[in-house]
Every structure is written in C-alpha cells, then in structure tokens.
N, C-alpha and C positions, 0 to 999 in steps of 0.2 A: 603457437596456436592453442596446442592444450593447456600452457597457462592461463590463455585468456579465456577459454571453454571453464576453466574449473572458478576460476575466480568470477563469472559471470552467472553460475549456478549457485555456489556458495551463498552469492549476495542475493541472488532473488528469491531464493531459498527461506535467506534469514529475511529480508523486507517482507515475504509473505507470513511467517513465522511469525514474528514480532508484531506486524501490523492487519494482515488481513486474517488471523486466524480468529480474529476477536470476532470477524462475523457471526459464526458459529453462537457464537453466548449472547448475541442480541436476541436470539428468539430465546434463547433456555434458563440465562443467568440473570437474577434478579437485581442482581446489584449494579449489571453491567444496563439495566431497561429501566433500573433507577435514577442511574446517571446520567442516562438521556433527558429525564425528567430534568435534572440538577444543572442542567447546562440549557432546559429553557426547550429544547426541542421535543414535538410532538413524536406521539409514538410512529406514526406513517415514515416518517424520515426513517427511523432507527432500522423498521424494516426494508423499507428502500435503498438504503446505506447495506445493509444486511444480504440482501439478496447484490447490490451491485459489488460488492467486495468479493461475495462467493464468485462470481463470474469471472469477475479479476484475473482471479487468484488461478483459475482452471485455465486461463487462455494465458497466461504468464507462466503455468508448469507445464501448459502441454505441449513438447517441440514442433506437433504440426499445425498449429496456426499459424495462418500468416501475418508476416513481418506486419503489416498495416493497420489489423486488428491488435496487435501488442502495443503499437504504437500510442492508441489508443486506449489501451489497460493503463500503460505509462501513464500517459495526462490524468488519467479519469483517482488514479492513486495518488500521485502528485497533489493533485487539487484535495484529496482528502484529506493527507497527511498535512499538507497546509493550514487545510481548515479546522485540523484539531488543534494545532499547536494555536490557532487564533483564538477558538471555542476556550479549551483548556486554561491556556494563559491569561482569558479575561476572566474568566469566572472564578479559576481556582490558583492562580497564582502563576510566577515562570515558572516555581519548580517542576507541575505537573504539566505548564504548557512547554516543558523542552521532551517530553516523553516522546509524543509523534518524530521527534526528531532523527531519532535512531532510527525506524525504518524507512525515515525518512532519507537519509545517508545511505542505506543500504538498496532504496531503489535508485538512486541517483548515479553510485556505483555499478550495479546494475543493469542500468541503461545504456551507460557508457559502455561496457564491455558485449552489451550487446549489438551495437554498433560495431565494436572492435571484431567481432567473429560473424557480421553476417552484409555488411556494407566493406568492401575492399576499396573502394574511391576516398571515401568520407574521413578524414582524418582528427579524430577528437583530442 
C-alpha cells in the first residue's frame, strides 16, 4: 500500500509540475499569452484554461477532496493534455505536439494508482 501511496503522489505530483504549473504564466508570461495567439486561440480561453488548471491542480494536491470531484480534475486535465498535443502537433509540428505527452503519462499513471489506494473492489 505505501508503494502504491508514493507512486501515486510522485506521478500527480510531476503531471501537475510539468503540465498545470504553466497556468501560472498565462497571466504573467508573455511568451507563454503569445503562444496562445500562435496556436489561433483568443485570449479569454488562455484565461479560462488558466484559471481551470489552477483549480485542478489544488483539488488534485489537496487529500480532502472527494474522490468524485478528482474524478473530474482527471477528465477535465486529460481533455487538456489531449487538446494540446492536437493544438501543438498541427500548428507546430509532432516534435512540440508530443510535449503535452509527458504529463500526460504521468496523469494517466496517476489515476491508475489512485484507484489502486482508494477503490479496494476496482481492479485496474
């Protein structure tokens, strides 16, 4: 069980690291409010995106939400990382569209193990 407790931290850990910390620099980084520009999307998204990541990100690190709400950080991150490597990989090539990928892999691990430490029926 504390395998699956550290390897389930670890990974949400680095999925929020790598992919939702970039929330943060949609309001402040100019190159990152540039990008939004470069990939065709308005700025209201970037804040949208911006403020839905921060959210995320706090109900994914805080251990007393409940399981159904996370459920729902799951999809809502899933769906983002998704939509970057789609964004990404048409505008600017696979190289930068396999980027989302990584945290992408690390929520997916993630999810699994979070199943594995808080569902005892559910066999993934």
């Amino acid at each position: 069980m504390k395998k699956n407790k550290t390897i389930y931290w670890i990974t949400t850990v680095l999925a929020m690291v790598t992919g939702a910390s970039s929330a943060f620099m949609y309001f402040t980084e100019p190159k990152f409010i540039e990008g939004y520009r470069h990939l065709g999307f308005p700025d209201y998204f970037r804040i949208e995106l911006g403020i839905a990541k921060i959210i995320g990100l706090l109900i994914l690190l805080i251990p007393m939400v409940p399981a159904r709400i996370k459920e729902w950080a799951y999809v809502g991150f899933g769906i983002t990382f998704i939509s970057g490597i789609i964004a990404h990989g048409t505008v600017d090539g696979i190289g930068l569209g396999l980027v989302p990928c990584v945290p992408f892999v690390f929520l997916v691990v993630s999810y699994i193990y979070f199943h594995k430490i808080t569902d005892k029926s559910v066999e993934l």
